[in-house]
mmCIF file of the C-alpha atoms, coordinates in Angstrom:
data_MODEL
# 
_entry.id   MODEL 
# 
loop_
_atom_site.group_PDB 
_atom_site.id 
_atom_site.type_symbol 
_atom_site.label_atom_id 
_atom_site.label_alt_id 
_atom_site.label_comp_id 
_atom_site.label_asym_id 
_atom_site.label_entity_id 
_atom_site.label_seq_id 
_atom_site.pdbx_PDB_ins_code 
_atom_site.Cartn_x 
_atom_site.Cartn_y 
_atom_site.Cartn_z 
_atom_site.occupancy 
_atom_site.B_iso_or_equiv 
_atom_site.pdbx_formal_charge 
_atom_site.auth_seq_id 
_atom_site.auth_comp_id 
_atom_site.auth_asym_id 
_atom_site.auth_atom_id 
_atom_site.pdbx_PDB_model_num 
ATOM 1  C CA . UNK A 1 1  ? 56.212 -20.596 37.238 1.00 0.00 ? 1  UNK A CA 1 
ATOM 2  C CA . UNK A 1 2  ? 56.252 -19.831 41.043 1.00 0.00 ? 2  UNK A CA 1 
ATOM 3  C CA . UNK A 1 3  ? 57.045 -16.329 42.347 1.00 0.00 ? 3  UNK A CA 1 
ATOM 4  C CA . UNK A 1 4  ? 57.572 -14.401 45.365 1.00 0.00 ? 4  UNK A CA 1 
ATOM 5  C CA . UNK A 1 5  ? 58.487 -10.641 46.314 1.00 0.00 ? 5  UNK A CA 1 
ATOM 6  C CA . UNK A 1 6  ? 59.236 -8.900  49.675 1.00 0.00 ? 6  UNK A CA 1 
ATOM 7  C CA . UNK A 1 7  ? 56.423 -6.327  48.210 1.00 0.00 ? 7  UNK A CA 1 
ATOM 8  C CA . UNK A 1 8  ? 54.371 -9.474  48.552 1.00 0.00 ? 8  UNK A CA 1 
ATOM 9  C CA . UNK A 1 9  ? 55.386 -9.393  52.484 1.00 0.00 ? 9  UNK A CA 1 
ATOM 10 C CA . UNK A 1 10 ? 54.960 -5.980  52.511 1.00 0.00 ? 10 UNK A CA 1 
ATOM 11 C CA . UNK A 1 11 ? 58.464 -5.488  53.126 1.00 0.00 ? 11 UNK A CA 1 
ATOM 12 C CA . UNK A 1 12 ? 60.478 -2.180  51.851 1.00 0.00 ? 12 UNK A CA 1 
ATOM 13 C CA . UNK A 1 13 ? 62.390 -3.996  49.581 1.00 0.00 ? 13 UNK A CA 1 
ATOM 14 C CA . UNK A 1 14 ? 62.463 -4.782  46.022 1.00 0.00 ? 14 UNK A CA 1 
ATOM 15 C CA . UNK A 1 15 ? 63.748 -8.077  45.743 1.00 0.00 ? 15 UNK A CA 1 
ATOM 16 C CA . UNK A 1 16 ? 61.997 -10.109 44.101 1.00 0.00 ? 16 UNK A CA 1 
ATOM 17 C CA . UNK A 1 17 ? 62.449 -14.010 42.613 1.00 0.00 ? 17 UNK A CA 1 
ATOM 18 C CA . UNK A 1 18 ? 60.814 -16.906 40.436 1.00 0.00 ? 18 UNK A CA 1 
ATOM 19 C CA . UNK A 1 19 ? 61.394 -20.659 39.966 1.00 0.00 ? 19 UNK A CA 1 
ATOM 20 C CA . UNK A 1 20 ? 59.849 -23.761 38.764 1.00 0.00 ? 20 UNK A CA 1 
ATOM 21 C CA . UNK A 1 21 ? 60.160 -25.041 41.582 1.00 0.00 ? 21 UNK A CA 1 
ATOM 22 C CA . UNK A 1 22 ? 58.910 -24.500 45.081 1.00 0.00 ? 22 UNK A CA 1 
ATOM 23 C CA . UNK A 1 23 ? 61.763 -25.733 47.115 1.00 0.00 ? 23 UNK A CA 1 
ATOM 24 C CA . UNK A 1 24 ? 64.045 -23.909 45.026 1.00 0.00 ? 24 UNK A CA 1 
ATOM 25 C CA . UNK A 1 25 ? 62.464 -20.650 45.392 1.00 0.00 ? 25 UNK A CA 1 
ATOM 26 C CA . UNK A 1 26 ? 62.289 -21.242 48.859 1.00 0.00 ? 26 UNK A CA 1 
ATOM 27 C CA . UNK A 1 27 ? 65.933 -21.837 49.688 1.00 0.00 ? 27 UNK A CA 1 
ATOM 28 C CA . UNK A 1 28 ? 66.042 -18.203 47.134 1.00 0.00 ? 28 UNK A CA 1 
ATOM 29 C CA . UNK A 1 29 ? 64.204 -16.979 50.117 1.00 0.00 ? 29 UNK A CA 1 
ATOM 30 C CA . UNK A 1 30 ? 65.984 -18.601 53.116 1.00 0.00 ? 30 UNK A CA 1 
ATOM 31 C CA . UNK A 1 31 ? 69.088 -17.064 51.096 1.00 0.00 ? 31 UNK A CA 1 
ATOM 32 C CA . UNK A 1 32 ? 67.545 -13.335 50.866 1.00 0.00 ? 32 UNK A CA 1 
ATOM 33 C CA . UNK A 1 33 ? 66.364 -13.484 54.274 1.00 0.00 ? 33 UNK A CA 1 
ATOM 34 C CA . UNK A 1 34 ? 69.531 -14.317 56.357 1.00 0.00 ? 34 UNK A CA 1 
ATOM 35 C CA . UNK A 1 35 ? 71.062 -11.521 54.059 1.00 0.00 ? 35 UNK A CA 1 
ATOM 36 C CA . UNK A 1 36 ? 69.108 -8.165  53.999 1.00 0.00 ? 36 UNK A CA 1 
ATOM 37 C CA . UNK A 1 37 ? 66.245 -9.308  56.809 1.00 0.00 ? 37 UNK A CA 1 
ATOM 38 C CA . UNK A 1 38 ? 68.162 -10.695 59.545 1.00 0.00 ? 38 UNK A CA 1 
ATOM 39 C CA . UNK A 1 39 ? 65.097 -9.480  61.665 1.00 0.00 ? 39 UNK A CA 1 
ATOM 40 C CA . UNK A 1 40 ? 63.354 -12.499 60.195 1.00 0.00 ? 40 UNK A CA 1 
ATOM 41 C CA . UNK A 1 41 ? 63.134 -15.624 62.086 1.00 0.00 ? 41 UNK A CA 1 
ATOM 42 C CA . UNK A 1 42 ? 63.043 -19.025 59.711 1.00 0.00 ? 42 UNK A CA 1 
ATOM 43 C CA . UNK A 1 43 ? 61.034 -21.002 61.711 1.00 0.00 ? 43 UNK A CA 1 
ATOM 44 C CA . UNK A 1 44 ? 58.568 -22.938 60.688 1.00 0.00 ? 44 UNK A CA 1 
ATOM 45 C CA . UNK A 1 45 ? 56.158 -20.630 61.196 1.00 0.00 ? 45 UNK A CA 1 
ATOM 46 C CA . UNK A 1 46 ? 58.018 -18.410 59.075 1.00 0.00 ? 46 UNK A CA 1 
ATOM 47 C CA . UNK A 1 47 ? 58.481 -20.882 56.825 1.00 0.00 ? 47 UNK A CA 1 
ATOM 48 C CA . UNK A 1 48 ? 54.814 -21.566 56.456 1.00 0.00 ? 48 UNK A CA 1 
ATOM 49 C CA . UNK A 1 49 ? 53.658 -18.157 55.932 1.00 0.00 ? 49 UNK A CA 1 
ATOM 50 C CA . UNK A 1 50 ? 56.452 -17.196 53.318 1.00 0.00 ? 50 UNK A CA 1 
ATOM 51 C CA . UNK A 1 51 ? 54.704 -20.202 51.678 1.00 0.00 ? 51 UNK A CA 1 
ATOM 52 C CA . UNK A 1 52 ? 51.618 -18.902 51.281 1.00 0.00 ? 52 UNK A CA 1 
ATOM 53 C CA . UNK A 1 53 ? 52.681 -15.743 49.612 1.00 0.00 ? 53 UNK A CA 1 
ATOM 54 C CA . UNK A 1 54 ? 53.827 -17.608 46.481 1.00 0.00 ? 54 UNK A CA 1 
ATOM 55 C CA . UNK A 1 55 ? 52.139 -16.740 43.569 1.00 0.00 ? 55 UNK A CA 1 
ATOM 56 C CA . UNK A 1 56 ? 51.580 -19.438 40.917 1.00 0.00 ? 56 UNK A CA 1 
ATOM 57 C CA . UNK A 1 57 ? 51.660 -17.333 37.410 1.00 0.00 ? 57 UNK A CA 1 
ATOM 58 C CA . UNK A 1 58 ? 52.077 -18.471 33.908 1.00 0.00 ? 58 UNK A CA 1 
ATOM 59 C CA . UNK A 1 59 ? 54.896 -19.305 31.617 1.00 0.00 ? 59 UNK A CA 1 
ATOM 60 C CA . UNK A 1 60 ? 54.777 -15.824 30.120 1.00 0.00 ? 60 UNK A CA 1 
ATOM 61 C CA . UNK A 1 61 ? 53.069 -12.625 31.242 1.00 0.00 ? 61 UNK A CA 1 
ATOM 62 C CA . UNK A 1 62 ? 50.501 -12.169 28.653 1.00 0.00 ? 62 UNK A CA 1 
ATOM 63 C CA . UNK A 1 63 ? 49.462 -15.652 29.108 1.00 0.00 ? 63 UNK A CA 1 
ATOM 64 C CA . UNK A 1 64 ? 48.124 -15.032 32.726 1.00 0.00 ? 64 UNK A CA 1 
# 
């Protein structure tokens, strides 16, 4: 499982989401961001970075 937060960003903002996959959590992100962060630039850049605050966890909590 594959998940991603604004905390993670250190954004003030809760939102938070999860996927199986990483293109799908991404266009949860693109989706987020030209909603409540239109501050935010998706460039590539952007894009890039947002990457590389997704957290790879397991399939349940107490698994790790």
């Amino acid at each position: 499982m594959k998940y991603i937060s604004c905390k993670d960003a250190e954004k003030d903002c809760t939102w938070s989401a999860s996927s199986e996959n990483e293109e799908e959590l991404i266009s949860m992100v693109k989706e987020h961001v030209l909603a409540e962060h239109k501050e935010i630039e998706l460039s590539p850049e952007n894009i890039a970075n947002i990457k590389s605050l997704i957290k790879t966890t397991g399939r349940f909590w107490w698994w790790g």
